[in-house]
Phi, psi and omega in degrees: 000280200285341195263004140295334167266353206303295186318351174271307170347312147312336195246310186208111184263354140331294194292304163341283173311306146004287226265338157324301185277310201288340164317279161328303192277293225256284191308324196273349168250338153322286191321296190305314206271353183260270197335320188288298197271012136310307191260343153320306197308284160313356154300303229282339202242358169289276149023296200274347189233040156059026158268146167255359184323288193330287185339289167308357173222041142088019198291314189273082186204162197266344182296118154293344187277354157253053182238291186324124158235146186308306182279351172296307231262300183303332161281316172292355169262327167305289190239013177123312177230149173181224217201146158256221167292098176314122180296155203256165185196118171254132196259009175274356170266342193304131170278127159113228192288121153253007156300298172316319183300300211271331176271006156293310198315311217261350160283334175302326173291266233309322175297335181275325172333299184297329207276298201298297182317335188282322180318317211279320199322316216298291159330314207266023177273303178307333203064046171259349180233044203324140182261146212224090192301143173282326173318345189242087178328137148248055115088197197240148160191131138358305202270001180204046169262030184251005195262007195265311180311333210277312179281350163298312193296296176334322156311277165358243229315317162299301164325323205272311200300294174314331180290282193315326201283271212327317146307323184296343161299116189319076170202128185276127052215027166287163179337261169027293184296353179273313176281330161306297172312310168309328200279324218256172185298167187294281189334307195257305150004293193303305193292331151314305178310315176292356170232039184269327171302313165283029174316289177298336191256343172302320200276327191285320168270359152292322178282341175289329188299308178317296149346299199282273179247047197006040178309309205067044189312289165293315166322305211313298209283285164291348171290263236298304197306307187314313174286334154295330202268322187301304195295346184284279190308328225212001197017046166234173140242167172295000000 
């Protein structure tokens, strides 16, 4: 995101700053409200399948601040995708199936992701709401501040989308690896578990790599998939 405009810092920092502030006001409470009903969510349905863990440790609740992780949140602003505080969960609570059990858990953030963009789609289908790519900056001014709701709602919805795809990746410790492990037979399950430890460090040099030498490992893979997804929900793309 913000490390795409950078080269305008050189060319023109006046406008940088703009896009800076207008950031902050649109994006950064985008950001805090996707990141909150993500991991609310997988509290609310670990909860709802009978752990309390989350609960008992302040998981279930709408306050961002026991949502947010510092380096999750700063890779969604820098480049797009990132991550919030992973909800702690014991499947020795869960009722019933707990493989079935642990693959609700892990779906429910990407799915309340989706569902609130598809809610926000809704207005700007009806045309109650005009759409606004968050991708096209307008900056700040007296004459187009009513243009802030409009990049707000664009936020949502971009964040919320790029939140759910990025989680939907099989690497642990995003949804994806998780929901894999529920899905897939016991046998390709086990092998998961045994290479979950280099998860973290796999996702973190793809994206640095990503970062680096603009290959687009992950973008190249979630941008096309985000537009599509947009165009489904929201019958637009970014």
């Amino acid at each position: 995101m913000l490390l795409g405009s950078i080269d305008i810092l050189f060319s023109d920092p006046a406008i940088f700053i703009n896009i800076i502030a207008t950031f902050l006001l649109t994006g950064g409470l985008a950001l805090v409200i996707c990141i909150t009903v993500h991991e609310a969510s997988h509290a609310y349905v670990s909860y709802l399948l009978g752990d309390m863990t989350a609960k008992n440790l302040g998981r279930l609740s709408l306050n961002p601040l026991r949502h947010l992780d510092p380096m999750g949140t700063a890779l969604l602003i820098l480049v797009g995708f990132g991550w919030g505080k992973p909800v702690p969960v014991n499947p020795y609570y869960i009722r019933g199936d707990k493989r079935r059990g642990m693959t609700m858990v892990a779906g429910a953030g990407p799915i309340s992701n989706l569902l609130l963009a598809f809610t926000l789609g809704v207005p700007i289908r009806l045309g109650l709401i005009d759409w606004h790519s968050p991708f096209l900056f307008r900056g700040i001014s007296i004459s187009n501040l009513s243009n802030l709701f409009q990049d707000l709602v664009g936020f949502i919805i971009f964040f919320n989308i790029m939140l759910a795809l990025f989680n939907l990746l099989p690497l642990f410790p995003l949804d994806g690896s998780k929901i894999a492990r529920g899905l897939l037979p016991l046998s390709a399950s086990s092998y998961i578990s045994k290479v979950e430890a280099a998860g973290p460090a796999l996702l973190i040099s793809l994206i640095m790599i990503d970062w680096i030498t603009n290959l687009n490992i992950i973008w190249g893979v979630i941008r096309p998939l985000a537009d599509v997804v947009a165009l489904l929900l929201i019958g637009n793309t970014f």
